[in-house]
Every structure is written in C-alpha cells, then in structure tokens.
N, C-alpha and C positions, 0 to 999 in steps of 0.2 A: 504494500500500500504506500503509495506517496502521499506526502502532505506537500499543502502549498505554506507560503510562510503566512496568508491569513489565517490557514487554521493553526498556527503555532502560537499567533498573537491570541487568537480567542483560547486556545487552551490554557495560557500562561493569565490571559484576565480571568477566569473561572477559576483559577487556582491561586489566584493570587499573589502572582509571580511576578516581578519587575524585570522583563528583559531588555538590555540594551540593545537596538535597532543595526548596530553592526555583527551581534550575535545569532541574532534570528534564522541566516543563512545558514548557520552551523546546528544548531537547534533543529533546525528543519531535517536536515540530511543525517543528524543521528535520529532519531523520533523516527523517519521513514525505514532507518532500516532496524530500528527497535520491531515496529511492526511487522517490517519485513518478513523478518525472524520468525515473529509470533504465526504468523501465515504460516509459515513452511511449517513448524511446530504441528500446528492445525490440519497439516494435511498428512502426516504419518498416520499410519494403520494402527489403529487401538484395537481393532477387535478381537475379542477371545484374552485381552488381557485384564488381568482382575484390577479394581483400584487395590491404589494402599494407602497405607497411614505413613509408612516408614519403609527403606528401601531394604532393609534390614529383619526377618523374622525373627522378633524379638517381644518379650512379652515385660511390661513394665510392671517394676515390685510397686506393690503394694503396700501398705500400714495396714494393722490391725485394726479394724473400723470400732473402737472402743469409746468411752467417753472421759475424756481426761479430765473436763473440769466439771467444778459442782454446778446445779442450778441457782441463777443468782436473780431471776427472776422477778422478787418479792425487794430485795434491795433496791432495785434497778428503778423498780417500779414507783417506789416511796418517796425516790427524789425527784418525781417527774412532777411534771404541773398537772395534768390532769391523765388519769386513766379510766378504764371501763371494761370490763369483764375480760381484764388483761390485756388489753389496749393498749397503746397510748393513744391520746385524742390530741389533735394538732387542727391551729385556727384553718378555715377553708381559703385558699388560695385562688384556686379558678372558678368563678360561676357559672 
C-alpha cells in the first residue's frame, strides 16, 4: 500500500503528532513500506495452523489460589461516609 504525504499529515493530526514538513517525505516512504510488509504478512497461508499464545509449548506456574489476607471488610467500611447493605454509597455524578 502506498501512502500519499496527505494521508501522513492526517494520520500525524489524529494522532497528535507534530511533523516537520521536510520530514513528511521520509515518513511517507517508511509508513508505505510499514504497510507494505503488513500486506505481504496478510497474504501467507494460515490454514491448518493453530493460533497460539506463545511460540513456545509451555504451561505457566501457577500460585496456590488460597487467601492470604483477613476480611477487613467491616473496618473498611466504618470509615466511609456513607454505606448500605455493604455498599459504599457515592454522590450521583451523571444524570
């Protein structure tokens, strides 16, 4: 895919990018063959291959799913301003 250098100015104002106007050219011609790339990517044969997570079959350790701290719940609760059947109650923000 080529880019022209208008669409490198509108991608750099939607992004919020300050580019200088002697860089634009250069910006252009990398971003086009950024794309480039991604095209050719796009056209490799995927089928019959599974995704993955990790390129590596590897299963990651786990913790004990135990509960290490007390329930503190009731303290918590005591110094709030307002609660309700274990709530906390907060003023309304949007109408």
């Amino acid at each position: 895919m080529s880019l022209k250098a208008e669409d490198v100015v509108k991608i750099a104002h939607l992004a919020r990018i300050e580019i200088k106007d002697e860089e634009i050219e250069s910006y252009t011609s990398e971003l086009s063959e950024i794309l480039g790339f991604v095209e050719r990517l796009n056209a490799a044969d995927t089928k019959g291959v599974t995704p993955m997570a990790h390129p590596l079959d590897q299963v990651q350790r786990l913790r004990v799913d135990e509960v290490t701290e007390e329930d503190q719940r009731e303290l918590f609760q005591s110094i709030a301003p307002e609660t309700e059947n274990g709530l906390y109650l907060v003023p309304q923000v949007i109408e």
